[in-house]
Backbone of each chain as ProteinMPNN parsed JSONL, in Angstrom:
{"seq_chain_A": "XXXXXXXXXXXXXXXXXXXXXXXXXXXXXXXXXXXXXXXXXXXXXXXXXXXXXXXXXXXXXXXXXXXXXXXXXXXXXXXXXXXXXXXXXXXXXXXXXXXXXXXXXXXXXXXXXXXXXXXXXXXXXXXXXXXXXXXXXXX", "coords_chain_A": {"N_chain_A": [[32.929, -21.519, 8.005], [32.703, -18.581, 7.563], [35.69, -18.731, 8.473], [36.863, -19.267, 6.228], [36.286, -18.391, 4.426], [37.795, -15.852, 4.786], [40.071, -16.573, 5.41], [40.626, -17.071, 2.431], [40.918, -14.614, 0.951], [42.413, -13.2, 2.04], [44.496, -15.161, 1.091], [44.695, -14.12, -1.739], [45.004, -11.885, -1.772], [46.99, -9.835, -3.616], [50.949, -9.37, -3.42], [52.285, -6.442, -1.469], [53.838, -4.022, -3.803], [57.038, -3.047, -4.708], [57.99, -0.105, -3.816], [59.777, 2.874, -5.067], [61.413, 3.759, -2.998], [60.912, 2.406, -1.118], [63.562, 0.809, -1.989], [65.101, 2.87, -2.061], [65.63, 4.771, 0.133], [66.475, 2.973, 2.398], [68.949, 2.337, 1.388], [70.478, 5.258, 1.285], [70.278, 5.922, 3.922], [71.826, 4.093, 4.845], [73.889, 4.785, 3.853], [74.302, 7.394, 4.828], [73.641, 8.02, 8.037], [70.538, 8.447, 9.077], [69.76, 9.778, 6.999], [67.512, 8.174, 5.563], [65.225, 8.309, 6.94], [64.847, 11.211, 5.977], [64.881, 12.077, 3.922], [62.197, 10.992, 3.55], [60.571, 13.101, 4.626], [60.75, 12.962, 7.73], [61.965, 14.819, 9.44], [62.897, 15.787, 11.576], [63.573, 13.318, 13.153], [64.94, 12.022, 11.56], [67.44, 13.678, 12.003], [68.187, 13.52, 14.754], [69.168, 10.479, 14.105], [70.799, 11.059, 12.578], [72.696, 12.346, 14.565], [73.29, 11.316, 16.42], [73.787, 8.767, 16.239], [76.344, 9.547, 14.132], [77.725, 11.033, 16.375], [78.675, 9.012, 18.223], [80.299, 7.273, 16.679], [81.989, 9.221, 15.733], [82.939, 10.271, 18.193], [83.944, 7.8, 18.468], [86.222, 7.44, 17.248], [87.867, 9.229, 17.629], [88.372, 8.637, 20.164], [90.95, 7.0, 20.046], [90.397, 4.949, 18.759], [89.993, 0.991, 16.901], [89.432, 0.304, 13.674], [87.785, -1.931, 12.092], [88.838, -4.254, 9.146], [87.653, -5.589, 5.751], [88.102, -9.18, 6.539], [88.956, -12.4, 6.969], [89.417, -13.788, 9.556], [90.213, -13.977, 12.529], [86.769, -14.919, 14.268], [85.523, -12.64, 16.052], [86.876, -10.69, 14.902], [85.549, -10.297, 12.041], [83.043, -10.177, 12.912], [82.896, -7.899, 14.228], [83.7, -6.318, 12.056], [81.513, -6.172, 10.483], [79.807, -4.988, 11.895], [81.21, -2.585, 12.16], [80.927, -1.708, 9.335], [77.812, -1.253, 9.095], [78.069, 1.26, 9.5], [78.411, 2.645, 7.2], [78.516, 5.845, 4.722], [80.398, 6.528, 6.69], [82.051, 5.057, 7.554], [83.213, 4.465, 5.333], [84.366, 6.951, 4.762], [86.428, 6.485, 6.958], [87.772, 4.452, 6.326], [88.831, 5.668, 3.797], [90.421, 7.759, 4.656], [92.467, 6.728, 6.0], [92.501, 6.458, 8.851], [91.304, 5.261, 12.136], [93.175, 3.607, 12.876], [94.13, 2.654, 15.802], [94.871, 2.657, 19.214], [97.082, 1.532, 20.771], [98.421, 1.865, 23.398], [96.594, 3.44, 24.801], [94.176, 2.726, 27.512], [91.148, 3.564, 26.797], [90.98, 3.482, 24.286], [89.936, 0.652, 23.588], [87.003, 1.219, 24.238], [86.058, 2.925, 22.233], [87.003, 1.663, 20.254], [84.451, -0.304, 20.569], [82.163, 1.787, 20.512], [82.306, 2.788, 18.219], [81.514, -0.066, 16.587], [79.15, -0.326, 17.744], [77.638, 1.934, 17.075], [77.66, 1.509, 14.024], [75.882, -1.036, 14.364], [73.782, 0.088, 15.385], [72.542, 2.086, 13.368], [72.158, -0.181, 11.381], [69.851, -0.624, 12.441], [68.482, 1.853, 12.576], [68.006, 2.074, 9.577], [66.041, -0.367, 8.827], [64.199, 0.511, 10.185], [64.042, 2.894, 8.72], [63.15, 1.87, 6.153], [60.949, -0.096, 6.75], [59.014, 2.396, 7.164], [58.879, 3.147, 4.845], [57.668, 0.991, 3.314], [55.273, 1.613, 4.461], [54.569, 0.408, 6.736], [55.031, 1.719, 9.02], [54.859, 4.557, 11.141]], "CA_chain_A": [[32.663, -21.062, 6.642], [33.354, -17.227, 7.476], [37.078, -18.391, 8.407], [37.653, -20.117, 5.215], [35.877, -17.125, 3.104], [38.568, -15.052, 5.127], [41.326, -17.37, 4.457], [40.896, -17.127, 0.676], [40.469, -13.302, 0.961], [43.881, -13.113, 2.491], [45.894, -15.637, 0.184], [44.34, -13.693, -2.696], [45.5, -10.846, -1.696], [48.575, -9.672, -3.923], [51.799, -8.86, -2.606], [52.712, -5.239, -1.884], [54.891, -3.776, -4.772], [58.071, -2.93, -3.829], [58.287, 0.843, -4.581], [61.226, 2.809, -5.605], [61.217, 4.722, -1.997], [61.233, 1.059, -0.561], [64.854, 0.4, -1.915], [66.321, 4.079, -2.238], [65.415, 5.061, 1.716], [67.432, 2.371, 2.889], [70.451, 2.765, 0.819], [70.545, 6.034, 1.444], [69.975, 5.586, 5.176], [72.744, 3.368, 5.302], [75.317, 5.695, 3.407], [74.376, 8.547, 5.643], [73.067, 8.027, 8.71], [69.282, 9.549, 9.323], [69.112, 10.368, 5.488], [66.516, 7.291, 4.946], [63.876, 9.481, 7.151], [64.95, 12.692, 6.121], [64.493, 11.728, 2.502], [60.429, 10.649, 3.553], [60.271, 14.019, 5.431], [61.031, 12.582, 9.03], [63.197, 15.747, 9.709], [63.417, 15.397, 13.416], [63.646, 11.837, 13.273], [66.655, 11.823, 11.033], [68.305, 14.576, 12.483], [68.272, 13.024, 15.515], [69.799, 9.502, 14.354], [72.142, 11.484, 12.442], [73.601, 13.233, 15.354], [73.41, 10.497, 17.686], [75.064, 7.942, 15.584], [77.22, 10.448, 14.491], [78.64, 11.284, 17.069], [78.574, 7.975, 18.965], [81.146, 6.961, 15.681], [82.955, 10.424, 15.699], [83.701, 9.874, 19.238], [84.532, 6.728, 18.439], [87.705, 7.733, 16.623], [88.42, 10.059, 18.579], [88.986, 8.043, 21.57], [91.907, 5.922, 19.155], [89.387, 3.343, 18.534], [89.683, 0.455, 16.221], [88.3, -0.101, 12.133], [87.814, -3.411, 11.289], [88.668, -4.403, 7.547], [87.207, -7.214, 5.547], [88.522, -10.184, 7.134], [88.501, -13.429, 7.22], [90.266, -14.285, 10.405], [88.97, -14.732, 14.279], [85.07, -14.306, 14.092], [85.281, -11.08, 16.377], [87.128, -9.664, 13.909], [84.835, -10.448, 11.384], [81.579, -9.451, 13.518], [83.989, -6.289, 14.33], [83.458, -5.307, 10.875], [80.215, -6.366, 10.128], [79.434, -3.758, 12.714], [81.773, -1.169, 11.735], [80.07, -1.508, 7.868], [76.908, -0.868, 9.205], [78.096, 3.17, 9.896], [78.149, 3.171, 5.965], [79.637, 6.458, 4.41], [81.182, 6.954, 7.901], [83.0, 3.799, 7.625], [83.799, 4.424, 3.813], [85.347, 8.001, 5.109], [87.23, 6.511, 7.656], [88.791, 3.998, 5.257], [89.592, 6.054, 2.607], [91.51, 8.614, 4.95], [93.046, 5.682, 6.927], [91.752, 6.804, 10.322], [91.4, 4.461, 13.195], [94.549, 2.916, 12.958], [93.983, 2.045, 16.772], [96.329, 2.68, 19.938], [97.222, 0.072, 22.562], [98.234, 2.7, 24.9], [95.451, 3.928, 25.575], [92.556, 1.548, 27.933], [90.095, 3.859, 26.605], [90.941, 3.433, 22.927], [89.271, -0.256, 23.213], [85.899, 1.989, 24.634], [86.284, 3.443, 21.353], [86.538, 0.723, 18.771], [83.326, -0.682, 20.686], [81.68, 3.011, 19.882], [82.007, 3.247, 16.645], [80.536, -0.887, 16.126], [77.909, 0.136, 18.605], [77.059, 3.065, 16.161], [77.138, 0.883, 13.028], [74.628, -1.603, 14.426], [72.535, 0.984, 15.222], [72.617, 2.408, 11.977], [71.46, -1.412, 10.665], [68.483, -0.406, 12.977], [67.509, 2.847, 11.914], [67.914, 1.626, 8.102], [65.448, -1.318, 8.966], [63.316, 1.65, 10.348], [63.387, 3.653, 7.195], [62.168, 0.423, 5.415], [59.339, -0.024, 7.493], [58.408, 3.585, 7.03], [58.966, 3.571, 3.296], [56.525, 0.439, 2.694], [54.28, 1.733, 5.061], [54.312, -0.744, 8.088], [55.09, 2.373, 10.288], [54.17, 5.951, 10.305]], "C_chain_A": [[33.214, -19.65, 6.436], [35.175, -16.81, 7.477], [37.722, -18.508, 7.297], [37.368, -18.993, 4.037], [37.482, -16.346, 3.286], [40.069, -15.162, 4.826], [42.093, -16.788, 3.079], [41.114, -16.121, 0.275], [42.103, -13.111, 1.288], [45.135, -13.649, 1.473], [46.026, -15.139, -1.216], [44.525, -12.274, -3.156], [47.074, -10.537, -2.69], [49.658, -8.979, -2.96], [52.06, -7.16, -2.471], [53.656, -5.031, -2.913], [55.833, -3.252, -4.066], [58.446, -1.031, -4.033], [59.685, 2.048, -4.476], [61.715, 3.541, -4.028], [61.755, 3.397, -1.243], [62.858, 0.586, -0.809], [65.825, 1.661, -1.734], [66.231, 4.952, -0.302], [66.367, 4.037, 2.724], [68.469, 2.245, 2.317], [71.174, 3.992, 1.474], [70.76, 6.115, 2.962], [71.491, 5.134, 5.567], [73.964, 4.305, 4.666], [75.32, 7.224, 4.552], [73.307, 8.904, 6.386], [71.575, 8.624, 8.97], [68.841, 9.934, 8.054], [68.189, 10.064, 5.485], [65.204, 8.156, 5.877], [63.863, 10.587, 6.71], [64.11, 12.691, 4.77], [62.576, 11.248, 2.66], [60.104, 11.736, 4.315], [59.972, 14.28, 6.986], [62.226, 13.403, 9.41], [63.624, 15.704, 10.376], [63.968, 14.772, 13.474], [65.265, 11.624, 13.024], [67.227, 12.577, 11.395], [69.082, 13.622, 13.645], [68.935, 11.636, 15.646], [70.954, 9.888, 13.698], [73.25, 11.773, 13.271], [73.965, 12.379, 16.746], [74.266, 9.469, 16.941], [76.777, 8.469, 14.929], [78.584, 10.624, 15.306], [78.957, 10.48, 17.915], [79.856, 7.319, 17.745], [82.491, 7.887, 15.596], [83.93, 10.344, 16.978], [85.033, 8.553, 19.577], [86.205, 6.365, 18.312], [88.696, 8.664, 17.288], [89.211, 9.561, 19.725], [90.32, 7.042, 21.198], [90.987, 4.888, 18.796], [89.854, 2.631, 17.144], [88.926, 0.313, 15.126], [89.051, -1.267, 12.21], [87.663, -3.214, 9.743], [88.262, -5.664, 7.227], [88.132, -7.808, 5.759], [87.947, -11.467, 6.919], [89.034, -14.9, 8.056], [89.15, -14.906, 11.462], [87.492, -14.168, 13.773], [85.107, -12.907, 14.651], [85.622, -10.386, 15.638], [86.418, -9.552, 12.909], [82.998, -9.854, 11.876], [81.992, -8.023, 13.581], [84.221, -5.724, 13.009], [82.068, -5.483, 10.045], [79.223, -4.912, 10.847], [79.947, -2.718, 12.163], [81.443, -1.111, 10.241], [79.035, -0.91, 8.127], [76.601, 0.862, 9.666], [77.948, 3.938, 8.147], [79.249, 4.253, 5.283], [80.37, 7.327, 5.92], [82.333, 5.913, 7.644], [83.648, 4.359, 6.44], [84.93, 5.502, 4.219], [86.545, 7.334, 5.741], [88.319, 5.431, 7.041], [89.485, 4.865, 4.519], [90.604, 7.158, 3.491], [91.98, 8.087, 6.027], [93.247, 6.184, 8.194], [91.623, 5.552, 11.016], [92.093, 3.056, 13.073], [94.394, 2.093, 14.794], [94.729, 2.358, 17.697], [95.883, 1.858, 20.953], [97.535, 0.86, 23.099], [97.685, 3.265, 25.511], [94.266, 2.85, 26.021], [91.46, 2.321, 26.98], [89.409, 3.891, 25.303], [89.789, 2.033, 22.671], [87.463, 0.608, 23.1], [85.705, 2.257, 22.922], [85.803, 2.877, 19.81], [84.573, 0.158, 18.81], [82.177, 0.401, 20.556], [81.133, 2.922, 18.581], [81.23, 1.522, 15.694], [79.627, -0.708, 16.557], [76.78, 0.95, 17.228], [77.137, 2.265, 14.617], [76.006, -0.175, 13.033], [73.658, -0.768, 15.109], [72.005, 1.925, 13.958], [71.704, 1.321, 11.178], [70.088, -1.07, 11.178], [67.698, 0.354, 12.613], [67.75, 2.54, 10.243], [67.018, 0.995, 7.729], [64.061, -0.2, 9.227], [62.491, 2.625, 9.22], [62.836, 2.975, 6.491], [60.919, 0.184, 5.425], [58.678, 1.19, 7.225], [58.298, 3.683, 5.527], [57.639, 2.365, 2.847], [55.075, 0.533, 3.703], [53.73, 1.182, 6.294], [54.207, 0.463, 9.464], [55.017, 4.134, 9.928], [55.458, 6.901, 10.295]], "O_chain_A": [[33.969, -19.371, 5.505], [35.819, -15.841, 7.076], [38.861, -18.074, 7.124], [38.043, -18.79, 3.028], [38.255, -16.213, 2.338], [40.905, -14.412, 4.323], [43.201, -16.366, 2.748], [41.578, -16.149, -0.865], [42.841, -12.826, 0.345], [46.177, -13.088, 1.135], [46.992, -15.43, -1.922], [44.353, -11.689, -4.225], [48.133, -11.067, -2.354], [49.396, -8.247, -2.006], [52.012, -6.579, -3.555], [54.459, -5.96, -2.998], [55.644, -2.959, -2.886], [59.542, -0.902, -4.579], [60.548, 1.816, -3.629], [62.858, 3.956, -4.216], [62.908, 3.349, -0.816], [63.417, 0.017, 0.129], [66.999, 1.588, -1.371], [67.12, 5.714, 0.077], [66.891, 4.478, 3.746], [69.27, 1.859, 3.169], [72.234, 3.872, 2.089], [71.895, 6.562, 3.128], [72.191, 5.696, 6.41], [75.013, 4.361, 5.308], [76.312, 7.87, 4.892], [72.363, 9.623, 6.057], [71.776, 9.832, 9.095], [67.705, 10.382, 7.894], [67.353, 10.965, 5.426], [64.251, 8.581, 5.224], [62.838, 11.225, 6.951], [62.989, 13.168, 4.593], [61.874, 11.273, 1.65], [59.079, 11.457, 4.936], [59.336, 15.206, 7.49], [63.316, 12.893, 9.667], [64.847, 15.572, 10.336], [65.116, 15.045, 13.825], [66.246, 11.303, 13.695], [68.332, 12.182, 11.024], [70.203, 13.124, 13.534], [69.316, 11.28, 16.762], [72.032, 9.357, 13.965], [74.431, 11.587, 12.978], [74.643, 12.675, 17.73], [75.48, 9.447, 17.142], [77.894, 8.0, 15.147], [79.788, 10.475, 15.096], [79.706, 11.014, 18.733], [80.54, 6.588, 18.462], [83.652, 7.505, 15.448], [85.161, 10.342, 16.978], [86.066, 8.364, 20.219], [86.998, 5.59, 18.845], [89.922, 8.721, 17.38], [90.318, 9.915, 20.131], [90.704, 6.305, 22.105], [91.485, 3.79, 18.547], [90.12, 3.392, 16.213], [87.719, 0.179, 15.327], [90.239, -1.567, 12.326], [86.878, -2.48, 9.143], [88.356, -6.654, 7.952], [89.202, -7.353, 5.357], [86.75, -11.681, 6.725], [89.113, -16.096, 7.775], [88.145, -15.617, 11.476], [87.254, -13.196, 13.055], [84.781, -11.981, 13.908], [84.971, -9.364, 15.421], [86.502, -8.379, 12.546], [82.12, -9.305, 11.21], [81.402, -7.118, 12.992], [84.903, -4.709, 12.873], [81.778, -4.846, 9.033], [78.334, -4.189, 10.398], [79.205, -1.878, 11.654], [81.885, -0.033, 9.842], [78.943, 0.152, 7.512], [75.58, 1.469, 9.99], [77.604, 5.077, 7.832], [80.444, 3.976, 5.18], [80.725, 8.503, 6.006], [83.513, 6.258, 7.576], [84.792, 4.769, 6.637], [86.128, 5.235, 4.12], [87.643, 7.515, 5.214], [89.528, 5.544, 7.242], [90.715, 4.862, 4.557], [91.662, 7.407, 2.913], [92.003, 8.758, 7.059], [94.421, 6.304, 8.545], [91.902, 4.599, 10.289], [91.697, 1.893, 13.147], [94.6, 0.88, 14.843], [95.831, 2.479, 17.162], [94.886, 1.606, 21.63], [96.619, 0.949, 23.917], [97.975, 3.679, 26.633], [93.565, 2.243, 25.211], [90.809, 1.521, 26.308], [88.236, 4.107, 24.998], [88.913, 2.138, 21.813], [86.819, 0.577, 22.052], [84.944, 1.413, 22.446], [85.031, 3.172, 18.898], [83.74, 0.143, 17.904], [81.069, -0.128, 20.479], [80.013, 2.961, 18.072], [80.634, 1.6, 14.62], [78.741, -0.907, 15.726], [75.7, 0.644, 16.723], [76.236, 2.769, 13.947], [75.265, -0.319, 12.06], [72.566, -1.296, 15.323], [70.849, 2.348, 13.937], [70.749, 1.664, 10.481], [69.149, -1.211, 10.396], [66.53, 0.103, 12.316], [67.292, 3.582, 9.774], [66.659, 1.194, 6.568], [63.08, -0.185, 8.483], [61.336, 2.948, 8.94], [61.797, 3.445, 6.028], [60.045, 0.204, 4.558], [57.484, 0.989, 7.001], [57.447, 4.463, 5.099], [56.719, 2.762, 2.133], [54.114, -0.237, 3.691], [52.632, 1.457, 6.777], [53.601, 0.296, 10.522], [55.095, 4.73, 8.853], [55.397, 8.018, 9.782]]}, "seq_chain_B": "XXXXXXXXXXXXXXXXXXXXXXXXXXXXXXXXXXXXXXXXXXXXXXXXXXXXXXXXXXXX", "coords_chain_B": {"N_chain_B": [[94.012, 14.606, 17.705], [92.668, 13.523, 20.683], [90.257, 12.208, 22.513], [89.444, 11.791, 25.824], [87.745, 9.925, 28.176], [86.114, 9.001, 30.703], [85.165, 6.178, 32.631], [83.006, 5.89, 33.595], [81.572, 8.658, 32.18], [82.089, 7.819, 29.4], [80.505, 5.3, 29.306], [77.831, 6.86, 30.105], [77.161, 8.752, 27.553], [77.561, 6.784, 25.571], [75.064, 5.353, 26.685], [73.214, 7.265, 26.113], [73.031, 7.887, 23.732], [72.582, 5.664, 22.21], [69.924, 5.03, 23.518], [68.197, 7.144, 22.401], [68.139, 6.52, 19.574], [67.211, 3.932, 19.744], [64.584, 4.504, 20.798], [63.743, 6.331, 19.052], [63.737, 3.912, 16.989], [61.839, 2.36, 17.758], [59.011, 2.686, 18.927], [56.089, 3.959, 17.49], [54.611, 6.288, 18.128], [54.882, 9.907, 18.634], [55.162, 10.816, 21.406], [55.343, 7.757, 23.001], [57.906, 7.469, 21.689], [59.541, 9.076, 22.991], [59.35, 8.427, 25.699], [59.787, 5.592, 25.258], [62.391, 5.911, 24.668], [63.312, 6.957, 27.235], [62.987, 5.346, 29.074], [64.963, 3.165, 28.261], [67.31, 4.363, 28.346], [67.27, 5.201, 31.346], [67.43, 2.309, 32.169], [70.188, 1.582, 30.934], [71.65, 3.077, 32.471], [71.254, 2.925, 35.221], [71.619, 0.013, 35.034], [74.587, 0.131, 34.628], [75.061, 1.449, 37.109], [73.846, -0.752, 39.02], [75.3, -2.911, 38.22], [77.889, -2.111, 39.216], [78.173, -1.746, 41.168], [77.422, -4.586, 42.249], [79.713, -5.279, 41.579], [81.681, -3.987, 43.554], [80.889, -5.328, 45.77], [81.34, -8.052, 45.84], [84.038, -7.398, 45.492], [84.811, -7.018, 48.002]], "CA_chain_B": [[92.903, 14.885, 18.813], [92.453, 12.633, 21.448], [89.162, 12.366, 23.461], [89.669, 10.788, 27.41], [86.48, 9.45, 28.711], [86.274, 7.961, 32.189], [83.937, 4.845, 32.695], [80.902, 6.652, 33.905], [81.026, 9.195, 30.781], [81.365, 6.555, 28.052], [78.82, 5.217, 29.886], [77.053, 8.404, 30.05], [77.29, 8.689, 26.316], [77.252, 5.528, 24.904], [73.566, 5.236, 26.843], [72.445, 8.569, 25.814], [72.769, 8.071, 22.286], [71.426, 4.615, 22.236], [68.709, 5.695, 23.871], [68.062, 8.538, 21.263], [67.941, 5.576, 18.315], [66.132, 2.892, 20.331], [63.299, 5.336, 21.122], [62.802, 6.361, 17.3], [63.223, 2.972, 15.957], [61.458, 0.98, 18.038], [57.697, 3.056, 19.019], [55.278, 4.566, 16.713], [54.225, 7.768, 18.367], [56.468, 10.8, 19.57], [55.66, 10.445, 23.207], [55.581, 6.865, 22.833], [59.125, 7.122, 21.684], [60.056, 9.639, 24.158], [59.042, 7.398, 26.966], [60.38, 4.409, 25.736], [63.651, 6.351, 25.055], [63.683, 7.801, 28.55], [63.265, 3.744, 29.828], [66.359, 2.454, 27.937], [68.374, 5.703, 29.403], [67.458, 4.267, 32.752], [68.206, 1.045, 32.261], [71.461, 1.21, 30.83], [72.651, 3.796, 33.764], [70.969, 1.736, 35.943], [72.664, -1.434, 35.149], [76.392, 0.526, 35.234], [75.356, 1.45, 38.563], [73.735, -1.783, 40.239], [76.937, -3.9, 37.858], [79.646, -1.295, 39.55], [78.32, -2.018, 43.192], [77.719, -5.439, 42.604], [81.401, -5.829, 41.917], [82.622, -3.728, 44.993], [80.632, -6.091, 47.072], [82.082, -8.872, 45.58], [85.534, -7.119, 45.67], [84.805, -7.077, 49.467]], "C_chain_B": [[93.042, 13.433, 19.64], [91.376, 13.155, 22.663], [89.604, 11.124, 24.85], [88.416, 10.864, 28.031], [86.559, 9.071, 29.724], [85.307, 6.954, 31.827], [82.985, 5.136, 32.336], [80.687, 7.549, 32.41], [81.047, 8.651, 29.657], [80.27, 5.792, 28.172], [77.499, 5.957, 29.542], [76.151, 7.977, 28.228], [76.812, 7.85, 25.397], [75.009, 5.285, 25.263], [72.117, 6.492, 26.424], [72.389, 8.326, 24.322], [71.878, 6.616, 21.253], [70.087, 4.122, 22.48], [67.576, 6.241, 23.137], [66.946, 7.174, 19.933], [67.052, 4.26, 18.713], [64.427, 3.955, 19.902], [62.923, 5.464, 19.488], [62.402, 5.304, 16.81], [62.098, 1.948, 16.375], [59.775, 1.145, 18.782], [57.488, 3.746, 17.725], [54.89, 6.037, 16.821], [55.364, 8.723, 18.928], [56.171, 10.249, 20.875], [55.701, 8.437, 23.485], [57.559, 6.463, 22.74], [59.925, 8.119, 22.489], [60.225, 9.132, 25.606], [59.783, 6.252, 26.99], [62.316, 4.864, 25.397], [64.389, 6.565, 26.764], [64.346, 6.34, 29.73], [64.65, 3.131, 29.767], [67.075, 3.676, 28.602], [68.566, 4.934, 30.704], [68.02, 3.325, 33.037], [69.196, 1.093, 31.736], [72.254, 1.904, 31.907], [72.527, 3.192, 34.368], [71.471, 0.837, 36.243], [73.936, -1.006, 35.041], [75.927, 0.431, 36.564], [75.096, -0.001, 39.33], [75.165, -2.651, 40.124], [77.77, -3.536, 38.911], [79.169, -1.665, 41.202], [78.01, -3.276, 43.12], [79.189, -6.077, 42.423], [82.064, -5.314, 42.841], [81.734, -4.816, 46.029], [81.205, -7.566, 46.519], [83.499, -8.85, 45.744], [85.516, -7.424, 47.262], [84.921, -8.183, 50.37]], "O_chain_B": [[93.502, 12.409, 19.134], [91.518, 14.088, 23.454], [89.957, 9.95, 24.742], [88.038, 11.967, 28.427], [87.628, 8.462, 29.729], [84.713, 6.964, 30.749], [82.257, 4.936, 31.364], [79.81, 7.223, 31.611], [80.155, 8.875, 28.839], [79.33, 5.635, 27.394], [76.496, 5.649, 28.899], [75.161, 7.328, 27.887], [75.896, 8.046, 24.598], [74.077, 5.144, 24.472], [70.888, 6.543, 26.439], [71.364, 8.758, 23.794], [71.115, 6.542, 20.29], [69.392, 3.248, 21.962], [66.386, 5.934, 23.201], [65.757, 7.052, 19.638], [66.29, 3.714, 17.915], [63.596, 3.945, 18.993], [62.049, 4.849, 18.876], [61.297, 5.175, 16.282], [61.589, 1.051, 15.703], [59.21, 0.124, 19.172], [58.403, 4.08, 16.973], [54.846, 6.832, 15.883], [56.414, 8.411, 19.489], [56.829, 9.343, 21.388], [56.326, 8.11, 24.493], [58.239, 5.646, 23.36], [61.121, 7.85, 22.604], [61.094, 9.431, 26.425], [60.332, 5.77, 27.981], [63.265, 4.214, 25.836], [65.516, 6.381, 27.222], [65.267, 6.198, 30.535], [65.335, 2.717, 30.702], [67.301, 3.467, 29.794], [69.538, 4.283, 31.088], [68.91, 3.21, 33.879], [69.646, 0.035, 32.174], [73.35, 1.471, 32.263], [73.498, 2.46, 34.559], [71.841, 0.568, 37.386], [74.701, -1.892, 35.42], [76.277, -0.536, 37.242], [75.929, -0.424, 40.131], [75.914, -3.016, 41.03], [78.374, -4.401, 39.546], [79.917, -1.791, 42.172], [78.294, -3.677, 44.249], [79.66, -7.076, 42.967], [83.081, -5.913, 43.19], [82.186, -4.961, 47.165], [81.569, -8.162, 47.532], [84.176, -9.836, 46.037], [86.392, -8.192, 47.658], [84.89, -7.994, 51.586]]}, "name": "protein", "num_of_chains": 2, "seq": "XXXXXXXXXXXXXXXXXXXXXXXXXXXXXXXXXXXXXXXXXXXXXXXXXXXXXXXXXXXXXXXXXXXXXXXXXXXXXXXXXXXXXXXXXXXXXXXXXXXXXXXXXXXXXXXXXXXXXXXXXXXXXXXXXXXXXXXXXXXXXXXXXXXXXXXXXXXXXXXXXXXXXXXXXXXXXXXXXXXXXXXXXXXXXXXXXXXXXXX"}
């Protein structure tokens, strides 16, 4: 009887609202790395995925590494930019000032391309992070 | 510019900064996410090193 009170108590519950923090923390997040905490006053926090993604991307290019463009060839290439989207306005930069062009003579350039997708799916992570923190799931 | 990495310091690197972003996103408390940062550190050096000697004993 107490489970079924509890039940009803639960499905009766309305949904959380979605509030405007909830969609502009992860945008934001995703255009520039660490923003989406900085912007909820997670100063550290975002500093810290700023400068680590960052420079885990910066390096990236550095080393000749690989940008993937939309594609719709081999799948890696296509996951290979699904990843490299997820760096946001890192990616956007490195498009618009046609940067990681790529070099085959260098082994370490591949290191490189895998850097800078590394650092865009971690980016998808801390974005997912700011989310959670914006509707409250996490502190 | 051109940056030259060896193995071990992309290594290095790559696990240090993954580390960094694990740890925030993925505990609740600071030392919580200091700790479980410190874990993934380990384990990704970790697994270069046991990987890199289980392939010289295989090379062998």
């Amino acid at each position: 009887m107490a489970n079924s009170t509890t039940a009803k108590t639960k499905a009766a519950e309305p949904a959380q609202p979605a509030s405007m923090m909830s969609v502009i923390a992860p945008a934001i997040g995703w255009l520039i790395p660490g923003a989406g905490h900085m912007i909820q006053k997670r100063w550290i926090r975002g500093l810290l995925l700023l400068v680590s993604i960052g420079t885990l991307f910066v390096l990236g290019l550095l080393m000749q590494g690989h940008i993937y463009k939309a594609n719709g060839g081999d799948i890696l290439d296509i996951l290979g930019f699904i990843g490299d989207l997820g760096a946001g306005g890192l990616y956007i930069t490195t498009l618009t000032m046609n940067w990681g062009q790529g070099a085959i003579a260098f082994a370490i350039a591949d290191y490189g391309t895998k850097f800078m997708i590394v650092a865009g799916l971690l980016n998808f992570i801390a974005v997912a992070d700011a989310y959670h923190i914006a509707i409250g799931k996490k502190q | 510019m051109t940056v030259q990495l060896s193995h071990f310091s992309a290594a290095f690197v790559f696990a240090l900064f993954a580390s960094i972003v694990f740890g925030i996103t993925h505990r609740e408390t600071t030392r919580d996410m200091v700790r479980y940062g410190l874990y993934c550190f380990a384990m990704f050096l970790g697994g270069v090193l046991a990987a890199g000697w289980a392939m010289w004993l295989v090379r062998r």
